[in-house]
N, C-alpha and C positions, 0 to 999 in steps of 0.2 A: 728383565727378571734375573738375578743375580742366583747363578744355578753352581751346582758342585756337585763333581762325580765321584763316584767312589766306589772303587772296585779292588776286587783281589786276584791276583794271578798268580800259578802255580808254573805254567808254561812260558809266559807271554804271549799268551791270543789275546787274553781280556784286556789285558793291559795295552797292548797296542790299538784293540779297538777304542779301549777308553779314552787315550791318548786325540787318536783320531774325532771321536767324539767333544772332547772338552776345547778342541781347536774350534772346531764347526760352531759350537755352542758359546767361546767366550768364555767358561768356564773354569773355575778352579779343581785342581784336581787332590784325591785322597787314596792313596794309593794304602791297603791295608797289610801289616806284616803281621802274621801268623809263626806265633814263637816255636810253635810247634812242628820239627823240619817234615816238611812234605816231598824231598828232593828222595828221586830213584823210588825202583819198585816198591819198596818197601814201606816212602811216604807216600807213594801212587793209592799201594793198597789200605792204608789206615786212613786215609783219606776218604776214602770211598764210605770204609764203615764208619768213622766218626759222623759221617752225611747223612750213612741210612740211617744210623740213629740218633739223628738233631741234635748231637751232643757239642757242647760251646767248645771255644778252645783261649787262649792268652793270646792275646791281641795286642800290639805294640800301642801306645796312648796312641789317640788322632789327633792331629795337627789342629783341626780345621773345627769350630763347634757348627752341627750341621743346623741348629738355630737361628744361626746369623745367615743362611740362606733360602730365599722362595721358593727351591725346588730342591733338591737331591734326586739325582741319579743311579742310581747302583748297577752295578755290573758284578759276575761273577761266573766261574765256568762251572755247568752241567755235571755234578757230582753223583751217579749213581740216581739220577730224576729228581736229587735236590742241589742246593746252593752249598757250597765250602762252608766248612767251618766256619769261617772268618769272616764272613760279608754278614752269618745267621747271628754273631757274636755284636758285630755293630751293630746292627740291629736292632736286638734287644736292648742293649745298652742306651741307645737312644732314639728310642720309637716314638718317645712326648716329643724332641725337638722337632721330627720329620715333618714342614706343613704341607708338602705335596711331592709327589713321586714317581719315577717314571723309572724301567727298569731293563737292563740289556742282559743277555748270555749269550756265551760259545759254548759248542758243544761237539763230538763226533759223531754220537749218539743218538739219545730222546731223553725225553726226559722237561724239555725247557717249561709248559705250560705248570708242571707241579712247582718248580721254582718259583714262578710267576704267583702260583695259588698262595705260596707258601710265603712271600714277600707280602700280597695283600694282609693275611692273617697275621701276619708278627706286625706289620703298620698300622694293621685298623682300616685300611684305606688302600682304594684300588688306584694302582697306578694308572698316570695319565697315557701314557704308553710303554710298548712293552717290542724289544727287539730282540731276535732271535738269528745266529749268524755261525754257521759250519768254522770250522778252525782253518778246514782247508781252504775255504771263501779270506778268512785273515790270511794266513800263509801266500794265497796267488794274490793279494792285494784287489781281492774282486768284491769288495762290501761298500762300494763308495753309494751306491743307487740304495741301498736299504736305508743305509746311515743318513740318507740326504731325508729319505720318507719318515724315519723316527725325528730326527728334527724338527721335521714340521708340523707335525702331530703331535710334539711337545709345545711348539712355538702356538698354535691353534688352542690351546687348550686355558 
């Protein structure tokens, strides 16, 4: 199954998960820029409220057309109990290519299952699987046993 991940990161938790993920998997990866600076408190905190309010933001073009592959993965960190900007912005943009979809977050928080809700609803379609992974779990490099179970619940499906 010819898969691609795609994920946004503001920290680097998601991204090193995704990283780790797209290795396991064989996978090409789409790393998304967000024109919009999200760096220090201040892109911390507009960050959060562009989230709570689903509001899109300018997205760097994507490399990758997620059409030309049989699954897409998406990752993105736990913003306020939704998804970044950035990952809701690809999304929308191309929710007709998506043909099946499985979907990961980091987070400190809660929040991850409204992400997940809110991924199905902008897709149409309920991911094949759905991963959920503390920052500080990324940080100690203690996510390998989840990562290996989203795998195969993707690879099953």
């Amino acid at each position: 199954m010819k898969t691609l991940v795609v994920f946004y990161s503001r920290t680097g938790f998601t991204k090193k998960l995704a990283l780790s993920l797209a290795a396991k998997l064989q996978a090409d990866t789409e790393e998304l820029v967000d024109n919009t600076s999200r760096k220090g408190i201040m892109g911390w905190l507009k960050g959060g409220r562009d989230a709570v309010k689903k509001f899109m933001t300018v997205i760097s073009p994507a490399q990758k057309d997620p059409a030309q592959y049989d699954l897409v993965v998406v990752g993105s960190p736990v913003w306020a109990g939704t998804m970044a900007p950035a990952l809701r912005t690809y999304l929308t943009q191309n929710k007709s290519k998506v043909k099946k979809t499985a979907c990961f977050c980091t987070m400190s928080g809660s929040g991850d299952q409204g992400l997940f809700t809110q991924v199905e609803d902008i897709l149409e379609q309920k991911p094949l699987a759905t991963l959920t992974v503390r920052t500080k779990q990324v940080a100690g490099n203690q996510y390998a046993a989840e990562l290996d179970r989203f795998a195969e619940q993707i690879a099953k499906s």
